[in-house]
Backbone bond lengths (Angstrom), bond angles and torsions (degrees), N, CA, C in turn:
res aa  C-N    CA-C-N  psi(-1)  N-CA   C-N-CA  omega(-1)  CA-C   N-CA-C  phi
1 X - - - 1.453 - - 1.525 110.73 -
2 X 1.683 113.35 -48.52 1.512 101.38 174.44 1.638 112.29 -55.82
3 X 1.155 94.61 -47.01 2.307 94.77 -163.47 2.199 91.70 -49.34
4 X 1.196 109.64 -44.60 1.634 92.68 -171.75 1.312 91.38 -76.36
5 X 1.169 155.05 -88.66 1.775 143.66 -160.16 1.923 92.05 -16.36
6 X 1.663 108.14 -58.33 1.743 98.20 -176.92 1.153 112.81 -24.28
7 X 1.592 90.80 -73.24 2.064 118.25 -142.88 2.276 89.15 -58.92
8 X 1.602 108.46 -42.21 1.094 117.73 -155.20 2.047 88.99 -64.29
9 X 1.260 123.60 -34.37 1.209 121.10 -170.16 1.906 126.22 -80.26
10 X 1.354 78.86 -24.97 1.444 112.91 177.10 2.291 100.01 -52.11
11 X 1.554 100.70 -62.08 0.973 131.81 177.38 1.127 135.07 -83.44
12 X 1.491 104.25 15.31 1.864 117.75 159.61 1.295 108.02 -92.50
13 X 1.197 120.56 148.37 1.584 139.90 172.62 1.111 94.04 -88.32
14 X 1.698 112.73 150.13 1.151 153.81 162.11 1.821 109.48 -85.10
15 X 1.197 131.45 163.87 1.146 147.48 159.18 1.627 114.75 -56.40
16 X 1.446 98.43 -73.84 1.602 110.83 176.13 2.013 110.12 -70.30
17 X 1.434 115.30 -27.87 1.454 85.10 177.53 1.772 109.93 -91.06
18 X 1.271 125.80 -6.96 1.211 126.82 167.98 1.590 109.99 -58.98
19 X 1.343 120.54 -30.69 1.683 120.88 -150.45 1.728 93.25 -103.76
20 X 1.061 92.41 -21.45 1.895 114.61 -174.46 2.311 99.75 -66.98
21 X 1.808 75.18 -58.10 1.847 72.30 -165.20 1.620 96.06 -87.53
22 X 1.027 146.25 65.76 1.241 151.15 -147.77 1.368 101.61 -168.04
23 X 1.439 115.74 -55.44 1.720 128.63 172.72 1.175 111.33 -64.06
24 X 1.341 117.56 -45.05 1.349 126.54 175.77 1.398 105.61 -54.93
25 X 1.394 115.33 -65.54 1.633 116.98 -161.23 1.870 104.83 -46.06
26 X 1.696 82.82 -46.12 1.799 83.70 -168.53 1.527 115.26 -48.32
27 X 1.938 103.62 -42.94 1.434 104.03 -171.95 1.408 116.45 -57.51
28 X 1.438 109.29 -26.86 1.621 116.11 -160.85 1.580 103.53 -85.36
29 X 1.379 116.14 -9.66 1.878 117.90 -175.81 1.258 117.58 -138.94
30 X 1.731 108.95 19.40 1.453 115.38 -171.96 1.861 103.63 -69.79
31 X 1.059 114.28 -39.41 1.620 108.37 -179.72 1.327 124.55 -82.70
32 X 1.554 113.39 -23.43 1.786 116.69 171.78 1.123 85.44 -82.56
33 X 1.621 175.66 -28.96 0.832 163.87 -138.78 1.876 95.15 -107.27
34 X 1.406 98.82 -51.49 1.909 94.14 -159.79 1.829 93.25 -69.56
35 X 1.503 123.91 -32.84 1.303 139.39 -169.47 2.118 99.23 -62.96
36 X 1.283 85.44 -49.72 1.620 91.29 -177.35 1.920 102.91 -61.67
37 X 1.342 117.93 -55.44 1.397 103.97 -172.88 1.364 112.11 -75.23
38 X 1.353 132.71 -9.32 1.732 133.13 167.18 1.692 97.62 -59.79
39 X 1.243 100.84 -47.44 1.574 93.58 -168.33 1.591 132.16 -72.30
40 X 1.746 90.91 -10.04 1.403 95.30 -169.53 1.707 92.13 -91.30
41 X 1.215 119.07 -38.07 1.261 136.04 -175.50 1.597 80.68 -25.25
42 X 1.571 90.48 -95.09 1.439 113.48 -159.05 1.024 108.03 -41.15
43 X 1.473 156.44 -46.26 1.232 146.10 160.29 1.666 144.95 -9.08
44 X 2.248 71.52 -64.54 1.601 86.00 170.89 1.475 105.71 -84.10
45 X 0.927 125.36 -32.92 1.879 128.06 -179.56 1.950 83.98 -42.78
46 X 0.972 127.39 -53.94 1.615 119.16 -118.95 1.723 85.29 -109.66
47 X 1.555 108.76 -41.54 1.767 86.77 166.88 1.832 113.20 -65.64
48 X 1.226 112.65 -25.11 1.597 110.99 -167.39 1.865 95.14 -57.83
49 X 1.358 99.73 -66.12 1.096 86.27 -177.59 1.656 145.88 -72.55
50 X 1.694 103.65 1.32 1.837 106.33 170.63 1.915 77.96 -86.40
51 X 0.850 139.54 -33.22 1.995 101.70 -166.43 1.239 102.81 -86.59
52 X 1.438 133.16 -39.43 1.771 116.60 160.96 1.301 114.21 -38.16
53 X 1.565 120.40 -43.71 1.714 113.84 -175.78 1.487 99.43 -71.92
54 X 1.747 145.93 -21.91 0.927 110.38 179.83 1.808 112.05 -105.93
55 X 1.143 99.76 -5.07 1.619 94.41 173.07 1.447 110.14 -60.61
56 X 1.831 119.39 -44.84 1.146 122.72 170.37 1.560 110.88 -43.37
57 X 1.247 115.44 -78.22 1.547 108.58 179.42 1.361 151.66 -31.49
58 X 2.018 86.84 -8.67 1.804 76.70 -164.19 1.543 86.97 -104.99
C-alpha cells in the first residue's frame, strides 16, 4: 500500500509544473498549430464557396 501512495505521488502534478510544461508545449507548436488552422480556414472558406457557386448555377 505504501510503494502505490509512492509511485501514485511521484505522478501527481503540481500547479506550477503543469503551467510550466504547458508554455513549453505551446512554444514548441505555436506555428504548426497557427499554419494548421490557416489551412483549414481556407479550405473550408473555399469549398463553402465552389458549392454555393454551384447550387446557384443549376
Amino acid at each position: 500500500m505504501l510503494a502505490y501512495q509512492l509511485t501514485y505521488a511521484k505522478n501527481m502534478w503540481n500547479r506550477k509544473e503543469l503551467k510550466t510544461k504547458a508554455k513549453q508545449m505551446v512554444k514548441k507548436n505555436y506555428w504548426n498549430l497557427l499554419v494548421l488552422c490557416f489551412l483549414v480556414a481556407l479550405l473550408t472558406g473555399e469549398f463553402r464557396n465552389f458549392y454555393c457557386r454551384n447550387l446557384a448555377s443549376r
